[in-house]
C-alpha positions, 0 to 999 in steps of 0.5 A: 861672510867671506872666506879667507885664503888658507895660507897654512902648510899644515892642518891645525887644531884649535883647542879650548880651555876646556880641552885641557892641553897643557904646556911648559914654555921658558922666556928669552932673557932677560926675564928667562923663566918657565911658565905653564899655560894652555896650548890654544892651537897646534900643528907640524909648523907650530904652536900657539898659546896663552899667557899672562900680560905681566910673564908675555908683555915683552915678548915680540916677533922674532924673539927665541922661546923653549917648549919645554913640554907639553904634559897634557895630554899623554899623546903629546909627550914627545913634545919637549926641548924644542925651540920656538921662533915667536911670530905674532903675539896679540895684546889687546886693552883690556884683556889679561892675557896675552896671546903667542903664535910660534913656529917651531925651529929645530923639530925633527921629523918623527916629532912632525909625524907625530903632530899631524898623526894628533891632529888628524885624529882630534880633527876627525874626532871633532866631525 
């Protein structure tokens, strides 16, 4: 199998379900309501997560979102009332759910320190 290029600026780390990483994401208008849902990935440049077709559907590229926060778990609490520029969002047939990456606008540096302080540590966790 051939191996991509790792083009990312920071580590990432990928969670499941069962990971148990949790967070509150308000839409853009016209819609603008609060949602809370899995956080899927996570690094210093942004976030990924999952959510409803019905609440996500017409979300696209470059639309604005809020991290309101992130309530699970503890370590992530510093994590609120950030912005989010949408990148990508996956949307397949068949799949009740619809997929957003995001990269973070308006984070401030002690907030970046602190995600690649928890990445580090879930990644080293997961060796």
């Amino acid at each position: 199998m051939v191996q991509g290029i790792e083009r990312r600026k920071h580590p990432r780390a990928y969670f499941t379900v069962r990971d148990s990483i949790f967070a509150v994401f308000q839409l853009p208008e016209p819609e603008k309501f609060s949602m809370s849902t899995n956080v899927l990935s996570l690094s210093a440049g942004g976030i990924s997560f999952i959510g409803q077709k019905e609440a996500l559907e017409d979300v696209k590229a470059g639309h604005e979102i809020l991290l309101v926060r992130v309530f699970e778990p503890e370590e992530l609490h510093f994590l609120h009332n950030i912005r989010l520029q949408v990148r990508h969002t996956i949307n397949e047939p068949g799949m009740e759910h619809i997929l957003a990456g995001c990269r973070f606008i308006d984070i401030s540096e002690t907030q970046k320190e602190g995600i690649s302080k928890f990445v580090t540590g879930w990644l080293n966790r997961s060796e």
